[in-house]
N, CA, C and O atoms as a GROMACS GRO file, in nm:
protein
  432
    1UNK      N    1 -16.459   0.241   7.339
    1UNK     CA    2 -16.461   0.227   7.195
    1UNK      C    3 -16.502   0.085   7.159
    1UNK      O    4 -16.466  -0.009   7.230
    2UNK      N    5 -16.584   0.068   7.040
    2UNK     CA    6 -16.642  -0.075   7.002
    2UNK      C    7 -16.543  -0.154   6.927
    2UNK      O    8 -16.456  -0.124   6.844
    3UNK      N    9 -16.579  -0.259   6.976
    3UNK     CA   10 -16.432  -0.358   6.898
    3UNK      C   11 -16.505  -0.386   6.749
    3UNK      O   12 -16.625  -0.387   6.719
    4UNK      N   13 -16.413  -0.404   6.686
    4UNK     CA   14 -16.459  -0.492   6.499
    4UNK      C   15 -16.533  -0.592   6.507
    4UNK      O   16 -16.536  -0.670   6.603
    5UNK      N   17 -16.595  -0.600   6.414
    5UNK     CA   18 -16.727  -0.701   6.406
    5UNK      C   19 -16.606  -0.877   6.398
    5UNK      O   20 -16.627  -0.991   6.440
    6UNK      N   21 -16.542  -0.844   6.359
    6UNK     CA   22 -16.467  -0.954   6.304
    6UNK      C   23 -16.350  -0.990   6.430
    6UNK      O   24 -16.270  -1.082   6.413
    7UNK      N   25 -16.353  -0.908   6.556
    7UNK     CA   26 -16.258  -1.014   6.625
    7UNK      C   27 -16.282  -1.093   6.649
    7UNK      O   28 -16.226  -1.168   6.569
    8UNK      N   29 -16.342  -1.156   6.722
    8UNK     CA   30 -16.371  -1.292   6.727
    8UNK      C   31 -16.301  -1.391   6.634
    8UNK      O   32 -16.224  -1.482   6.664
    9UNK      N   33 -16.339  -1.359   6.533
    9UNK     CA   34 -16.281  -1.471   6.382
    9UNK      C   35 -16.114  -1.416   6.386
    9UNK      O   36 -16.036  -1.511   6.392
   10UNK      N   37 -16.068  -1.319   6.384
   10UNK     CA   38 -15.908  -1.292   6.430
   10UNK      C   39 -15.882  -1.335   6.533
   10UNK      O   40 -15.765  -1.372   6.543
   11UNK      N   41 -15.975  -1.355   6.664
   11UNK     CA   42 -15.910  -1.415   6.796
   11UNK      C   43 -15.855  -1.580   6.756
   11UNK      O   44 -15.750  -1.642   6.775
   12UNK      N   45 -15.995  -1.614   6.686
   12UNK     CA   46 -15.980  -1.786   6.679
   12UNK      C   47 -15.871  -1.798   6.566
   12UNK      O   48 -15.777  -1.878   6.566
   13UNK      N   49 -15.904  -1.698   6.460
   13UNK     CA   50 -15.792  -1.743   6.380
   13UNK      C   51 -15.612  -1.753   6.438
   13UNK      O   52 -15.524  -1.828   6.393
   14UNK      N   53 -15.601  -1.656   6.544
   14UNK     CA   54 -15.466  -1.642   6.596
   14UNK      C   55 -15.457  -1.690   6.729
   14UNK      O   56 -15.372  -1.651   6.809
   15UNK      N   57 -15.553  -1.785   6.754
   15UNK     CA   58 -15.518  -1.906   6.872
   15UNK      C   59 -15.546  -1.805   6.983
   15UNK      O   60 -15.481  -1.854   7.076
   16UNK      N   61 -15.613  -1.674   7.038
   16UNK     CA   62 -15.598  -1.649   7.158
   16UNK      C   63 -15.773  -1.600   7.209
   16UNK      O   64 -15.860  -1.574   7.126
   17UNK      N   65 -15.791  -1.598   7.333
   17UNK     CA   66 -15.926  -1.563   7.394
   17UNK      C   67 -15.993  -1.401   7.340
   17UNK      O   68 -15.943  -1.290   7.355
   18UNK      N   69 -16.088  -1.431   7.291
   18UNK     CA   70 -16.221  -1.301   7.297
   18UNK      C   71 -16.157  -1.200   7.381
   18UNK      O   72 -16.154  -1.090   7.327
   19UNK      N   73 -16.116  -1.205   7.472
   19UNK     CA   74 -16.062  -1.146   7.572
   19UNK      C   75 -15.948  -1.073   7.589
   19UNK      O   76 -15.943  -0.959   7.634
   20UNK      N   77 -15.840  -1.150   7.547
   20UNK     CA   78 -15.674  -1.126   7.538
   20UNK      C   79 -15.681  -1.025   7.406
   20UNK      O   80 -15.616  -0.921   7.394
   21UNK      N   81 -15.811  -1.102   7.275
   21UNK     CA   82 -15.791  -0.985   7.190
   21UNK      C   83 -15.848  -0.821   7.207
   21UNK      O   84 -15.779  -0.722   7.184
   22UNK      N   85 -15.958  -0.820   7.242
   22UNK     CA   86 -16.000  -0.734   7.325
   22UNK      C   87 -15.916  -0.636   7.368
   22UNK      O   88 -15.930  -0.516   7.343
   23UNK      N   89 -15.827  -0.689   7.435
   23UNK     CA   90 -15.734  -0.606   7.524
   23UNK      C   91 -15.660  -0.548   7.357
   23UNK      O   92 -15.658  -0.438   7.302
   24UNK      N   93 -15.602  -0.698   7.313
   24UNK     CA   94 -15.493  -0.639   7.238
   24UNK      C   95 -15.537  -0.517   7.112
   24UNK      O   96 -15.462  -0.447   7.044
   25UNK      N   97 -15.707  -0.528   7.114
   25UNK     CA   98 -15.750  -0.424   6.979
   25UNK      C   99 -15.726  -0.289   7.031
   25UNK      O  100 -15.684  -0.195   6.963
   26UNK      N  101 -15.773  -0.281   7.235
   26UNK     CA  102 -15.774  -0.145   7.254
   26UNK      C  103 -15.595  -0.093   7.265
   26UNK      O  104 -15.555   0.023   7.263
   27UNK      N  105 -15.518  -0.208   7.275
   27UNK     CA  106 -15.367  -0.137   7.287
   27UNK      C  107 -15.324  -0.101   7.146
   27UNK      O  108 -15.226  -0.026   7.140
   28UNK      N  109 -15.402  -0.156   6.985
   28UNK     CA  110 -15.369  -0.085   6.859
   28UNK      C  111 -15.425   0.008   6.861
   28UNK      O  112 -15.384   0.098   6.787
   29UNK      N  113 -15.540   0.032   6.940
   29UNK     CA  114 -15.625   0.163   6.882
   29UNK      C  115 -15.525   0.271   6.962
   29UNK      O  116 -15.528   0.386   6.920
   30UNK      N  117 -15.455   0.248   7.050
   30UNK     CA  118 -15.372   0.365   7.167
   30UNK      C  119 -15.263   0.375   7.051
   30UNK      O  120 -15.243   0.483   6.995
   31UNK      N  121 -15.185   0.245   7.010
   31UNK     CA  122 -15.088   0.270   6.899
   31UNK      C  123 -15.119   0.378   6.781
   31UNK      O  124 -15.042   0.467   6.744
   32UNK      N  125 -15.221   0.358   6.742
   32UNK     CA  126 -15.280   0.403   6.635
   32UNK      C  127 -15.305   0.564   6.639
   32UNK      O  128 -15.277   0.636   6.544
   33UNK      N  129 -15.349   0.600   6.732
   33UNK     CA  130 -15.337   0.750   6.803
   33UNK      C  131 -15.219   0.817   6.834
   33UNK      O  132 -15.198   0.938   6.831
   34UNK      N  133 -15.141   0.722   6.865
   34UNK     CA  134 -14.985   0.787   6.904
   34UNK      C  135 -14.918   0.801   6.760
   34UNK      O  136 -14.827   0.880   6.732
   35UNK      N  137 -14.992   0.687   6.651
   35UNK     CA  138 -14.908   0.713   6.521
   35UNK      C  139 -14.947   0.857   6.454
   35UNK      O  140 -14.875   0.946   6.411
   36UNK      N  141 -15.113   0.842   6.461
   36UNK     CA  142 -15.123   0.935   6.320
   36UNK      C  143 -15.198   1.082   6.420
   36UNK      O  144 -15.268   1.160   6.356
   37UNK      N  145 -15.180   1.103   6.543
   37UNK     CA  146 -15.228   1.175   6.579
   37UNK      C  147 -15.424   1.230   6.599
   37UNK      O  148 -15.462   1.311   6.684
   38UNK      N  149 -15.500   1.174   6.517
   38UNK     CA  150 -15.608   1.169   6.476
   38UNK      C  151 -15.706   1.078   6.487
   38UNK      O  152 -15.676   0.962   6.459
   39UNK      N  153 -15.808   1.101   6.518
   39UNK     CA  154 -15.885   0.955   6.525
   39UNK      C  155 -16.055   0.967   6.471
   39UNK      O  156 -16.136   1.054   6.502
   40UNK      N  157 -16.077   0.836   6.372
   40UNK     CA  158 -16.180   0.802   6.264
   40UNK      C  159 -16.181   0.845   6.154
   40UNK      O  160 -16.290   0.863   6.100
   41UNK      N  161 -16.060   0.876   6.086
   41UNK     CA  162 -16.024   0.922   5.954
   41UNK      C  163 -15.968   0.729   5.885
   41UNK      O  164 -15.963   0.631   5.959
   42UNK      N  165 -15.948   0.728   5.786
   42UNK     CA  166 -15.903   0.620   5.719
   42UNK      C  167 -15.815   0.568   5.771
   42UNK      O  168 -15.822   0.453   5.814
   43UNK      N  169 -15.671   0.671   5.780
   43UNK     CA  170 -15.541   0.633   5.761
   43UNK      C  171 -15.522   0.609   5.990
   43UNK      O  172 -15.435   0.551   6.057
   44UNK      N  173 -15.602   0.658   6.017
   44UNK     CA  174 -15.624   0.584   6.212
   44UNK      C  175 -15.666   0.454   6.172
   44UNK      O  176 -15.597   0.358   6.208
   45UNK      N  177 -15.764   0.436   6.105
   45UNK     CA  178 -15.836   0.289   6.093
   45UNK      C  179 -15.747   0.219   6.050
   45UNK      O  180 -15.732   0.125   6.128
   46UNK      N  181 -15.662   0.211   5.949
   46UNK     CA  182 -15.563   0.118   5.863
   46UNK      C  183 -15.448   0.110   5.986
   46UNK      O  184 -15.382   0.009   6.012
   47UNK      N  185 -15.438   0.231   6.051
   47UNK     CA  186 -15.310   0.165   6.115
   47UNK      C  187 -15.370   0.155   6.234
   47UNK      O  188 -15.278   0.151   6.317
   48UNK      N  189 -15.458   0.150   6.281
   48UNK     CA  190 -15.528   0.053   6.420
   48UNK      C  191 -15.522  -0.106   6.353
   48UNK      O  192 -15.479  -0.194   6.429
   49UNK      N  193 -15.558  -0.140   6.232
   49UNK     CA  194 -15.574  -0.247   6.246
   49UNK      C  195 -15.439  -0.324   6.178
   49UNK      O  196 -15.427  -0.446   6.179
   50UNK      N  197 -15.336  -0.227   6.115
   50UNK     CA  198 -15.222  -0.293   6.114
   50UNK      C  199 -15.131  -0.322   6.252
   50UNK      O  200 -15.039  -0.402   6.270
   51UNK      N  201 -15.188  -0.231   6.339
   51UNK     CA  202 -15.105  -0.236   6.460
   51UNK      C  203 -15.199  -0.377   6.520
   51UNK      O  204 -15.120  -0.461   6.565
   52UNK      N  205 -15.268  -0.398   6.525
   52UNK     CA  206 -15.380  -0.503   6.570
   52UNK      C  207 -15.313  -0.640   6.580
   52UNK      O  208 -15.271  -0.708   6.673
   53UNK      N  209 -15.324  -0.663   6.379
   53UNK     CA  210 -15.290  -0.776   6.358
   53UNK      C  211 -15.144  -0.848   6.402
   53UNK      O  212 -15.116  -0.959   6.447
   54UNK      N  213 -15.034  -0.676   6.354
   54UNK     CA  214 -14.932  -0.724   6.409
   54UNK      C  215 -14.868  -0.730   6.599
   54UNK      O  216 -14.753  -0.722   6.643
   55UNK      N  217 -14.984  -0.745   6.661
   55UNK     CA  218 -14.956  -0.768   6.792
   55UNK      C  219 -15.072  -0.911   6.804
   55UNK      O  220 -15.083  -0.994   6.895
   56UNK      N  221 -15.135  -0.902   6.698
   56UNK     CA  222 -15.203  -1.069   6.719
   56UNK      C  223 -15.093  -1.200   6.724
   56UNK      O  224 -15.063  -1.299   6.791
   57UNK      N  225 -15.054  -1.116   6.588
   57UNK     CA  226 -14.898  -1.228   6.556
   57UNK      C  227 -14.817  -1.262   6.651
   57UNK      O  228 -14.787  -1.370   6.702
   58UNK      N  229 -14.776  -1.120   6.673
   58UNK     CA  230 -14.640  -1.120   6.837
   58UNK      C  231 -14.722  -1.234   6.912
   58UNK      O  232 -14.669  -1.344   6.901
   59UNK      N  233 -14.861  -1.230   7.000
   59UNK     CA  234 -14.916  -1.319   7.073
   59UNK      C  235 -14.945  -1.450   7.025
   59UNK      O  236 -14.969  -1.542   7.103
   60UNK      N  237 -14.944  -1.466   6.867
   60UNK     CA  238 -14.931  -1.600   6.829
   60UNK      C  239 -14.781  -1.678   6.869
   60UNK      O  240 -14.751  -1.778   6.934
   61UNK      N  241 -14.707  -1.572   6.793
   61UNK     CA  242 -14.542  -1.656   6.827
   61UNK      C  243 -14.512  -1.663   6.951
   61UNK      O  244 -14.397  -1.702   6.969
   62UNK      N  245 -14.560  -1.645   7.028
   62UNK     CA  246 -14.537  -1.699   7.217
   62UNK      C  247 -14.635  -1.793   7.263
   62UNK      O  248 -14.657  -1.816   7.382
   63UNK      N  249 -14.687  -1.841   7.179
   63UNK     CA  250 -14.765  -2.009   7.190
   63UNK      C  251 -14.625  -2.104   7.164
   63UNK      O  252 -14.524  -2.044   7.127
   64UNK      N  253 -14.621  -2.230   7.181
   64UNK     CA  254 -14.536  -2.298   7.185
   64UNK      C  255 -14.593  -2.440   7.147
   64UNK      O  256 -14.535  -2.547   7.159
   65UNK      N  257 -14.753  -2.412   7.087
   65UNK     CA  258 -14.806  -2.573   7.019
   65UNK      C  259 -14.748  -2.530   6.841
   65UNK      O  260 -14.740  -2.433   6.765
   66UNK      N  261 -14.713  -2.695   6.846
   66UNK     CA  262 -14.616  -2.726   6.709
   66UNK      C  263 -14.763  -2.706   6.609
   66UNK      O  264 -14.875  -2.688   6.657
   67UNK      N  265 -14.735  -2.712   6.485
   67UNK     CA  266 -14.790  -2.681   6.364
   67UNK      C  267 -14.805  -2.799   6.309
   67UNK      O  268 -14.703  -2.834   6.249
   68UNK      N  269 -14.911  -2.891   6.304
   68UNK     CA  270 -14.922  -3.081   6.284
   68UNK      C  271 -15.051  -3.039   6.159
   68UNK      O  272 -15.066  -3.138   6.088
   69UNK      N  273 -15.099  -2.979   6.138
   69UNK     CA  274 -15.190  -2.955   6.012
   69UNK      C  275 -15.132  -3.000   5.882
   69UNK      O  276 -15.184  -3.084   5.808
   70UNK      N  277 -15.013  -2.933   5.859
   70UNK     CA  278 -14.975  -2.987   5.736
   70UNK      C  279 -14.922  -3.163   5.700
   70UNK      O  280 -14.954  -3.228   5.600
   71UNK      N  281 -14.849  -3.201   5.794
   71UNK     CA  282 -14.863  -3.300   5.827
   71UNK      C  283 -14.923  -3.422   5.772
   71UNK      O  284 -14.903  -3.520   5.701
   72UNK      N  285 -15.063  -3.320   5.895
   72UNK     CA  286 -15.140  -3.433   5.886
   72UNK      C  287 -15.222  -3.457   5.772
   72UNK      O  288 -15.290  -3.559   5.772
   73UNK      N  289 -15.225  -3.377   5.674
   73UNK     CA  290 -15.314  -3.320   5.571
   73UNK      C  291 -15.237  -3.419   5.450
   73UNK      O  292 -15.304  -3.464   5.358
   74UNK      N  293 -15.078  -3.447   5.463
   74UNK     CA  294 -14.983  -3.474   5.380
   74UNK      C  295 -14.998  -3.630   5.381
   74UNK      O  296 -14.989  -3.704   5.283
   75UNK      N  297 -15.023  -3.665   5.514
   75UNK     CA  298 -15.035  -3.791   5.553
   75UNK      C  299 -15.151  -3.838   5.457
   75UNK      O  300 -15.165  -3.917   5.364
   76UNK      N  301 -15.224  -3.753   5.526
   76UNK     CA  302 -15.382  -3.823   5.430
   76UNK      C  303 -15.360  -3.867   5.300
   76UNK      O  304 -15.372  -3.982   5.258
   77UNK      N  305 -15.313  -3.725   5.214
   77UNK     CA  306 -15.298  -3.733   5.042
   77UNK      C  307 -15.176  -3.887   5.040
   77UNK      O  308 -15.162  -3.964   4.946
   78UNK      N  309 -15.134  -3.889   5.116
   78UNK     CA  310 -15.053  -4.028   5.086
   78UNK      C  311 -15.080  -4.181   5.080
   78UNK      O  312 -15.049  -4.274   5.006
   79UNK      N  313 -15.190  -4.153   5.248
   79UNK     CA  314 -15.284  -4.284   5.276
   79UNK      C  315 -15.393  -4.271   5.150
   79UNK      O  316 -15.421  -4.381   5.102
   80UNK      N  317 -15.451  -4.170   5.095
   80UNK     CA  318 -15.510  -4.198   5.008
   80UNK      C  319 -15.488  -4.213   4.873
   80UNK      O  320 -15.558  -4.182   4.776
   81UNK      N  321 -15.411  -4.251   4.879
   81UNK     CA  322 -15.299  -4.210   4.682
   81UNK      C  323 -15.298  -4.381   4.653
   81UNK      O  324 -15.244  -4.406   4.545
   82UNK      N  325 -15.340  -4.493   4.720
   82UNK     CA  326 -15.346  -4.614   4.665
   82UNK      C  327 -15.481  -4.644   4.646
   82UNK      O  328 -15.493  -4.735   4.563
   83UNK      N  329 -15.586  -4.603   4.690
   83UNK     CA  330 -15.704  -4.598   4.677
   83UNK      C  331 -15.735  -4.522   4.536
   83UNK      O  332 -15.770  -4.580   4.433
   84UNK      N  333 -15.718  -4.391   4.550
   84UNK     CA  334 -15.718  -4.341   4.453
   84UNK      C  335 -15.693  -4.366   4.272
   84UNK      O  336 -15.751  -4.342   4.166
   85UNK      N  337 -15.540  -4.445   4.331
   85UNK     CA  338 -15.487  -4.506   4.217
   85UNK      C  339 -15.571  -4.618   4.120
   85UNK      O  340 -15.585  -4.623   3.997
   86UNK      N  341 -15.632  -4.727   4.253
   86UNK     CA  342 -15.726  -4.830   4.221
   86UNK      C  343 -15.870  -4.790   4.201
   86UNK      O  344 -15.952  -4.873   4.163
   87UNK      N  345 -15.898  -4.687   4.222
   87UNK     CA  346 -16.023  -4.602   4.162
   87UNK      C  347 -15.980  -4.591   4.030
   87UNK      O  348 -16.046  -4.659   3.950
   88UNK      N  349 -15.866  -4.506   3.971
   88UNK     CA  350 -15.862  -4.488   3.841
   88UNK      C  351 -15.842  -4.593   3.747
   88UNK      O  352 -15.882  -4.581   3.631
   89UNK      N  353 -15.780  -4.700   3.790
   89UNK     CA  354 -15.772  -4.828   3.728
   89UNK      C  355 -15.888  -4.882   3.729
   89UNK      O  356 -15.899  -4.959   3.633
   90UNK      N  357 -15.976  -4.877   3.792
   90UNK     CA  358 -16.122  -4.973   3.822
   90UNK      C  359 -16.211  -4.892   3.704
   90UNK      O  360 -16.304  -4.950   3.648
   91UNK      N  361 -16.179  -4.774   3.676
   91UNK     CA  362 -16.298  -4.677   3.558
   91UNK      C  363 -16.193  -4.698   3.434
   91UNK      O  364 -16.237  -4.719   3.321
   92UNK      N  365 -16.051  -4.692   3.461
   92UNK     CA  366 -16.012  -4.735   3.327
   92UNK      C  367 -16.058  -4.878   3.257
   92UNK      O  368 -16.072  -4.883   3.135
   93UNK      N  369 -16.077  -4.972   3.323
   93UNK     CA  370 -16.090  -5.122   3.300
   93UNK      C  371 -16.215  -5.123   3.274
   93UNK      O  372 -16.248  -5.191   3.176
   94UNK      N  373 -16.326  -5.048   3.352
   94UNK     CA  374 -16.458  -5.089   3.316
   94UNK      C  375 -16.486  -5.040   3.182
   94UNK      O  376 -16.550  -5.112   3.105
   95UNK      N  377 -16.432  -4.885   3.133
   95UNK     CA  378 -16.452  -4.802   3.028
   95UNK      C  379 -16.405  -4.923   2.904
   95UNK      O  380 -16.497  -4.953   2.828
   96UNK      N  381 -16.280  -4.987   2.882
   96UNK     CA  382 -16.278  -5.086   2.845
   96UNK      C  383 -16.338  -5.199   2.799
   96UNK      O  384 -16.364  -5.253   2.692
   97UNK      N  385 -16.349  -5.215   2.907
   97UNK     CA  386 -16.471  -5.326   2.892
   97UNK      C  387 -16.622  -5.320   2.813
   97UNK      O  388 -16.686  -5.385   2.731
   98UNK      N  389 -16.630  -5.223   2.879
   98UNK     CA  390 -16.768  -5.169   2.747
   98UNK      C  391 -16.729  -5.150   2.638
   98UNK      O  392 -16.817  -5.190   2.562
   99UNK      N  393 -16.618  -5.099   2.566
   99UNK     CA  394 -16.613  -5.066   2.428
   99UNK      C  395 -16.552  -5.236   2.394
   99UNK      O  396 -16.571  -5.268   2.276
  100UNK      N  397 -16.506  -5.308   2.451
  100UNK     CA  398 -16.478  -5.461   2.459
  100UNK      C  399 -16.592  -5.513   2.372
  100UNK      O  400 -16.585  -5.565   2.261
  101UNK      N  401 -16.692  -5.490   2.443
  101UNK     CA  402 -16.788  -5.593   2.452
  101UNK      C  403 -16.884  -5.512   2.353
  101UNK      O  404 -16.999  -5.554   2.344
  102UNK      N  405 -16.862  -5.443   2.308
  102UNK     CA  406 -16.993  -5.337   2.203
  102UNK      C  407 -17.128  -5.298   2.282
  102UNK      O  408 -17.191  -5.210   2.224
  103UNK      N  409 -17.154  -5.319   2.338
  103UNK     CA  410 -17.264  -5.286   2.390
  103UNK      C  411 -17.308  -5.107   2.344
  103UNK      O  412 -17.213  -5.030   2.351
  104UNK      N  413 -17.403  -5.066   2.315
  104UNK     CA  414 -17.406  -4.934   2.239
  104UNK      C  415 -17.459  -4.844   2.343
  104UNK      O  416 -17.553  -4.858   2.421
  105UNK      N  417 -17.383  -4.759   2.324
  105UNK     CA  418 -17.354  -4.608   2.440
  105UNK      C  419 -17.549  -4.539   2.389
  105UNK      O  420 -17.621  -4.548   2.290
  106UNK      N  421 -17.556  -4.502   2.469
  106UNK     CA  422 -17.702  -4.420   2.477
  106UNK      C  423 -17.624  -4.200   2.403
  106UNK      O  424 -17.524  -4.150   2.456
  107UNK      N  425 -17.653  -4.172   2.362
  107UNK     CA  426 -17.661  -4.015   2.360
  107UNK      C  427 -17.708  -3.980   2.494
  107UNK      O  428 -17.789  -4.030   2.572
  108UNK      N  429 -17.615  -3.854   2.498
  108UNK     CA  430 -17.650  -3.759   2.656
  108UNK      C  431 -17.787  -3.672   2.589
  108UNK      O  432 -17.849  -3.591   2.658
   0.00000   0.00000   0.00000
């Protein structure tokens, strides 16, 4: 049986090999047969690929690398929040400054 166009992008998305998923699509599609009795109707397809995802998961939660994305993402918005700040002060002051000094605005 042909695997989904889209494992690949479910393998990488759930951290495991082309391979491992592979295996794990043909053990939903066996699930999936034992559920609904039938196979290439809708309700086989929906639960092949609910059985899928939720054995992608199971094989995600038996990885044991920590979750540093958010983190690091948090870090950033922080290292960049004084920069930022002095960006908005630098366009407030200049905006200023022009109406300071009259100089006459052009029409858009």
């Amino acid at each position: 049986m042909k695997t989904p166009k889209l494992l690949p992008w479910y393998a990488r998305k759930a951290g495991v090999t082309i391979e491992r998923a592979t295996v794990l699509w043909h053990q939903a599609v066996r699930e999936a047969t034992a559920a609904t009795g039938w196979v290439g109707n809708s309700e086989y397809w929906g639960e092949a690929m609910n059985a899928f995802q939720r054995l992608l998961e199971s094989e995600r939660a038996t990885f044991c690398a920590p979750r540093v994305t958010p983190i690091v993402r948090s870090q950033n918005r922080l290292w960049r929040l004084p920069l930022t700040a002095m960006e908005d002060m630098v366009s407030v002051f200049s905006a200023n400054w022009q109406r300071q000094a009259g100089t006459p605005r052009k029409a858009a």
